[in-house]
C-alpha positions as CSV (number, residue, x, y, z in Angstrom):
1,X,80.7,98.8,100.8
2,X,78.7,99.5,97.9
3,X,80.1,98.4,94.0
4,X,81.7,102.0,93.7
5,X,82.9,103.2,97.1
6,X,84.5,106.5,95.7
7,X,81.1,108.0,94.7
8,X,79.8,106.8,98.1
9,X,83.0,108.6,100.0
10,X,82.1,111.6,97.9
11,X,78.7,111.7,98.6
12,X,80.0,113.4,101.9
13,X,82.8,115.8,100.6
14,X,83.4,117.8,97.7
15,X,87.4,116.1,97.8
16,X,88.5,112.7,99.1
17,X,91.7,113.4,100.6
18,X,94.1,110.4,100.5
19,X,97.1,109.5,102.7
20,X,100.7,110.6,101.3
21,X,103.9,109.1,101.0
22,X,104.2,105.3,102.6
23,X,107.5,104.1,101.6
24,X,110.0,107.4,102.1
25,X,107.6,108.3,105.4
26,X,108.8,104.5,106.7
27,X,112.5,105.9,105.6
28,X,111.9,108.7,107.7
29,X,111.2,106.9,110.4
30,X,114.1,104.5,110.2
31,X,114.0,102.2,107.5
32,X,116.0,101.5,105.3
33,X,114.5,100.6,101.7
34,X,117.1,101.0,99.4
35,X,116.1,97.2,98.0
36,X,114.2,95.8,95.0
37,X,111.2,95.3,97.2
38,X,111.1,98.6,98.6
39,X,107.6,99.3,101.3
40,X,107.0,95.3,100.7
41,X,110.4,94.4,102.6
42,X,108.7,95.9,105.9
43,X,105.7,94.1,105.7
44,X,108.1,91.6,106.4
45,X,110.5,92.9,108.7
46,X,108.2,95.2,110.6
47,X,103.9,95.5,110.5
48,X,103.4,97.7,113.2
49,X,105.5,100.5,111.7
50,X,102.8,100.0,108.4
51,X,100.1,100.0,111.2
52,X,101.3,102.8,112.9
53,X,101.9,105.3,109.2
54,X,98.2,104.5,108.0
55,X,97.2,105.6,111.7
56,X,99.0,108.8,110.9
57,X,97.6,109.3,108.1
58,X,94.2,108.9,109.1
59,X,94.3,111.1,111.8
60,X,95.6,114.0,109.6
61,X,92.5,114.1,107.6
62,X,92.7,111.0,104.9
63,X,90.1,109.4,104.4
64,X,91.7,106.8,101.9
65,X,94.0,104.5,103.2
66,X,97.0,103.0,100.1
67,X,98.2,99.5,101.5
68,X,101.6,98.6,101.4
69,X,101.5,96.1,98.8
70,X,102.6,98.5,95.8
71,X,106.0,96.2,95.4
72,X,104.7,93.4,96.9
73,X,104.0,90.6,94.5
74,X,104.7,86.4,94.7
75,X,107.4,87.0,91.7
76,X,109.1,89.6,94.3
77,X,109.1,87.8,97.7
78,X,110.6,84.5,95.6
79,X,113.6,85.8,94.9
80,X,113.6,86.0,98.9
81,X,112.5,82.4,99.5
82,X,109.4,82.8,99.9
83,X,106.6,80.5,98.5
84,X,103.6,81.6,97.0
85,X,101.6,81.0,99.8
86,X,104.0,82.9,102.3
87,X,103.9,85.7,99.7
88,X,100.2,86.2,99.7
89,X,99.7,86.3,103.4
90,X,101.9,89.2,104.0
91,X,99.9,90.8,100.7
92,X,96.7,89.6,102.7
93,X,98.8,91.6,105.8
94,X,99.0,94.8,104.1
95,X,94.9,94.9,103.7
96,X,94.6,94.2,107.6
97,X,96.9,96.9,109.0
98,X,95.4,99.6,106.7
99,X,91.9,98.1,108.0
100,X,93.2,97.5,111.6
101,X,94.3,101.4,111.7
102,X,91.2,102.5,110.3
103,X,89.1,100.8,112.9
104,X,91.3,102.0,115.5
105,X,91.3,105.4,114.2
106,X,87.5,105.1,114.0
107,X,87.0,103.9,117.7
108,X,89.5,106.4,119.2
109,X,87.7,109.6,117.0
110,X,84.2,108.2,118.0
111,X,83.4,109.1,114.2
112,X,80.8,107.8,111.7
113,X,82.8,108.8,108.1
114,X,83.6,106.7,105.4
115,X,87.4,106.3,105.4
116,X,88.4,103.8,102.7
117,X,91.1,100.8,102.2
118,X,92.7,100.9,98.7
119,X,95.1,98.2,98.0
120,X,97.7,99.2,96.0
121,X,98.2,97.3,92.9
122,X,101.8,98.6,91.1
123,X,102.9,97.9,87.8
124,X,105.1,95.4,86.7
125,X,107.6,97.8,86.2
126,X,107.9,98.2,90.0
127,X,108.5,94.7,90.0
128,X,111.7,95.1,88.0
129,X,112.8,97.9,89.9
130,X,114.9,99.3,87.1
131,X,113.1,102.5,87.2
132,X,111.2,100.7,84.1
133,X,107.5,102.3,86.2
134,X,108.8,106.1,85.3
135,X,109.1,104.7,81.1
136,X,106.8,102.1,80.4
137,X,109.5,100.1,78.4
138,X,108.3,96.3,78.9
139,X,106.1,94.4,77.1
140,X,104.4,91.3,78.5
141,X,101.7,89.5,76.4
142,X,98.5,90.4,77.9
143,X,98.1,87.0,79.3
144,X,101.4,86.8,81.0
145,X,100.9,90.6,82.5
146,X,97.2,89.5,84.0
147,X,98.9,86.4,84.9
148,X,101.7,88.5,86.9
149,X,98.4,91.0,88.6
150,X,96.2,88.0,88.8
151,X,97.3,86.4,92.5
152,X,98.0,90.1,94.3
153,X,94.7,91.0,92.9
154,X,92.9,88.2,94.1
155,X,94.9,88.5,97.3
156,X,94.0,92.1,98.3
157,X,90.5,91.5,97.4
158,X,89.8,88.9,99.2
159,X,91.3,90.5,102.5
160,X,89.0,93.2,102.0
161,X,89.8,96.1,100.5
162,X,87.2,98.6,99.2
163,X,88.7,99.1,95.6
164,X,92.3,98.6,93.8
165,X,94.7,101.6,93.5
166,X,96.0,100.5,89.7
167,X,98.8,102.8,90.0
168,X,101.7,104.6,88.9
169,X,101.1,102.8,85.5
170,X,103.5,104.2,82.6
171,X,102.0,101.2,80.2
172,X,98.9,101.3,78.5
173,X,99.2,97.9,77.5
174,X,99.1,97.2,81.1
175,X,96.4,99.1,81.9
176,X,93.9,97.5,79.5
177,X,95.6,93.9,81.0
178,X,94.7,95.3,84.1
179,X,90.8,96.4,82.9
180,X,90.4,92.8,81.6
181,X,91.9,91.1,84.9
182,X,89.1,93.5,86.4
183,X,86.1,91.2,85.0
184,X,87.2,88.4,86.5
185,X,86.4,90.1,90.2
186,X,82.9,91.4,88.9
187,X,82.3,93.2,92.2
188,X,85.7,95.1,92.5
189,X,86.0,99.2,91.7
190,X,89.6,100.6,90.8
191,X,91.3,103.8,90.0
192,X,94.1,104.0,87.3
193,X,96.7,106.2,87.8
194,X,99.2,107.0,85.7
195,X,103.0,108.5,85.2
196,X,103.6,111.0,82.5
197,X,106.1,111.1,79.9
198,X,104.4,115.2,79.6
199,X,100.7,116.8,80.2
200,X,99.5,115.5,77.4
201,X,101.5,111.8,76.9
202,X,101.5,109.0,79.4
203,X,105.3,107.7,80.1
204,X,105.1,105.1,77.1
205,X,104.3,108.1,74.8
206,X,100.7,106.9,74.5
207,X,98.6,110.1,74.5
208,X,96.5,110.8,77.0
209,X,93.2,111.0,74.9
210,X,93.3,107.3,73.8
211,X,94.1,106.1,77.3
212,X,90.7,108.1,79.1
213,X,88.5,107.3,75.9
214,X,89.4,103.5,76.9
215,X,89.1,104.0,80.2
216,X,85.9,105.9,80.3
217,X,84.0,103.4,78.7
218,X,84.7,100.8,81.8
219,X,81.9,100.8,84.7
220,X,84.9,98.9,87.2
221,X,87.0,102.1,86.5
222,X,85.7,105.0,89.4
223,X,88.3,107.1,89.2
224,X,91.2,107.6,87.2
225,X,94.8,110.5,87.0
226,X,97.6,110.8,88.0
227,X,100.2,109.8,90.5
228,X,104.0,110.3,91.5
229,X,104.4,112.9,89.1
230,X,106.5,116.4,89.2
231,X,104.4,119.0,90.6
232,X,104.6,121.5,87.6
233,X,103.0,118.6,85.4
234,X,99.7,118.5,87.4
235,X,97.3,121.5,86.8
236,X,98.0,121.1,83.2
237,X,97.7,117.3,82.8
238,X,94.2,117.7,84.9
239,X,92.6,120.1,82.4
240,X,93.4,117.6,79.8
241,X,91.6,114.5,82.1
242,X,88.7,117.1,82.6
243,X,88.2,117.9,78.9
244,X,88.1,114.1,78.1
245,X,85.8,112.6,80.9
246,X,83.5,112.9,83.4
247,X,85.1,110.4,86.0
248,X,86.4,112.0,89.4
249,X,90.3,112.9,88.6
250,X,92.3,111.5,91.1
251,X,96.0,113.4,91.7
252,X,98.8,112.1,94.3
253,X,102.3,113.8,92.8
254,X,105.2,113.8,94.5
255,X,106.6,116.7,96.9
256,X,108.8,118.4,94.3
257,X,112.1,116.6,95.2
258,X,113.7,114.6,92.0
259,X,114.4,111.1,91.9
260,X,117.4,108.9,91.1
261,X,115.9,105.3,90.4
262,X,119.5,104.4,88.9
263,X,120.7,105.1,92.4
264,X,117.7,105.5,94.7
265,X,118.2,108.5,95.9
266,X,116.1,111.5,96.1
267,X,117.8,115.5,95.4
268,X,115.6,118.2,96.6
269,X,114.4,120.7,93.9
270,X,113.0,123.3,96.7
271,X,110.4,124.8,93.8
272,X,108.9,126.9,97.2
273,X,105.8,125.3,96.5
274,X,103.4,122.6,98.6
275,X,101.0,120.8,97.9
276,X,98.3,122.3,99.6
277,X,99.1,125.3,98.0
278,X,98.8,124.1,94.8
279,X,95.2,121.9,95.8
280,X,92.8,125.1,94.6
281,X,94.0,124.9,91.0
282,X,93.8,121.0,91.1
283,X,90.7,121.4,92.3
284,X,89.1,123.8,89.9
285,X,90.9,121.5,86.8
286,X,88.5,118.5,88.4
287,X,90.6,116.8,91.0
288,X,88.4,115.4,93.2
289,X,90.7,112.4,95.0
290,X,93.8,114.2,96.3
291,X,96.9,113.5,98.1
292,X,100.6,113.3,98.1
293,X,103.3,110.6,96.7
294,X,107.0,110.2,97.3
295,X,108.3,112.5,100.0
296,X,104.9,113.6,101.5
297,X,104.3,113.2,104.8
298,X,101.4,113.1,107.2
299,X,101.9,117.1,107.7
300,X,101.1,117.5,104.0
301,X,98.4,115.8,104.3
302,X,97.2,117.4,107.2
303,X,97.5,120.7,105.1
304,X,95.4,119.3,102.5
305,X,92.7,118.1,104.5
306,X,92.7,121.7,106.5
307,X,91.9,124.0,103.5
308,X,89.8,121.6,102.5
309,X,87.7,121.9,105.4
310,X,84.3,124.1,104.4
311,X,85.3,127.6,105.9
């Protein structure tokens, strides 16, 4: 894969549609996730559901697979007993089923496309799992945050995935921890993707001008947005990202429905709005990486992808 693997996937299509949902689709088929590890607790308790969601997802148009290792970190699988080295095989895991179900996928269509591998790299926020990922209100010395990042990183690179998805960041401090963790893998590509406190603030409050003219300036940086975000904030947080860099924008918000991190609960908010009918105006305000967060499904998805299909 070549040092920026987004440019290459877009080489072939104006958008790069990614999958949706992973955790609340692996609810809706059963699990139950109400737990401080969230999508990482089934890497443990059941793979082939994982395997079998990325499969989904590919064969609904994505071409961008987001590995289940969003909540997964050695500090998380501890508290269940695990050992460092336990912990980083099932982060190792999450590579291999996204992999496994591309390469299926791939063999069953017959087809030649780049479909890509991202491995999900959450902050330390979703570590907490106070909610703290929708605010931004830790602090960590940069040393100790890189330190936190530092084995998952290593972890999901070394399985193989094509780039990191840095994401659902509300901290700019973390971000720039995570730029500088970035030199240490000289070879590795990420997007940054972050949660907003409004369309023009990250959730920390930082604004989002300082945070793209940071992030602009770094080559290991191929994309960067937004991601599990309110619908209504998207079109207008894109033109901001569009006026202030010429990266591709990446965009994954949730399906509308409001969240409860107190309680973990989600309350629909029917707004009578999807996703793909919003994708147009995300489009035209730069979005060129595009898919769903919490609540979407493989069907959304499959939207997407279809009107994204040259008519």
């Amino acid at each position: 894969m070549s040092l920026n693997p987004v440019a290459q996937a877009l080489t072939e299509s104006e958008s790069l549609i990614l999958d949706g949902a992973l955790a609340t689709e692996l609810e809706a088929r059963g699990c139950n996730l109400a737990d401080a590890l969230w999508s990482a607790k089934v890497l443990m308790e059941n793979p082939e559901l994982i395997y079998q969601v990325h499969y989904d997802y590919f064969a609904a148009g994505a071409r961008c697979a987001i590995t289940a290792s969003y909540q997964a970190t050695p500090q998380g699988f501890a508290a269940r007993g695990l050992n460092e080295t336990q912990s980083l095989a099932l982060i190792t895991q999450s590579v291999e089923l996204a992999k496994r179900a591309r390469q299926d996928f791939l063999a069953q269509q017959g087809a030649h496309q780049t479909l890509l591998v991202a491995g999900s790299v959450g902050p330390y926020g979703a570590y907490l799992a106070d909610g703290s990922e929708y605010r931004g209100d830790y602090a960590l010395p940069e040393a100790e945050m890189m330190a936190f990042h530092r084995p998952r990183v290593k972890a999901l690179l070394e399985a193989g995935a094509d780039l990191l998805a840095c994401e659902t960041l509300p901290s700019f401090a973390e971000a720039q921890a995570l730029v500088k963790l970035l030199t240490e893998f000289p070879h590795s590509a990420a997007w940054f993707s972050f949660t907003l406190r409004d369309a023009e603030h990250i959730s920390d409050g930082t604004p989002l001008s300082e945070v793209v003219a940071y992030l602009d300036a770094q080559p290991q940086v191929v994309a960067l947005g937004i991601n599990c975000v309110a619908l209504e904030s998207v079109t207008p947080a894109l033109k901001q990202l569009q006026a202030l860099t010429d990266k591709p924008l990446v965009v994954y918000p949730n399906s509308g429905e409001q969240y409860d991190a107190s309680s973990k609960t989600w309350h629909s908010a029917p707004s009578g709005c999807t996703l793909h009918d919003k994708l147009p105006e995300w489009q035209h305000a730069g979005a060129r990486l595009i898919g769903g967060c919490c609540r979407t499904s493989p069907k959304d998805i499959a939207a997407i992808a279809h009107r994204c299909q040259p008519q």
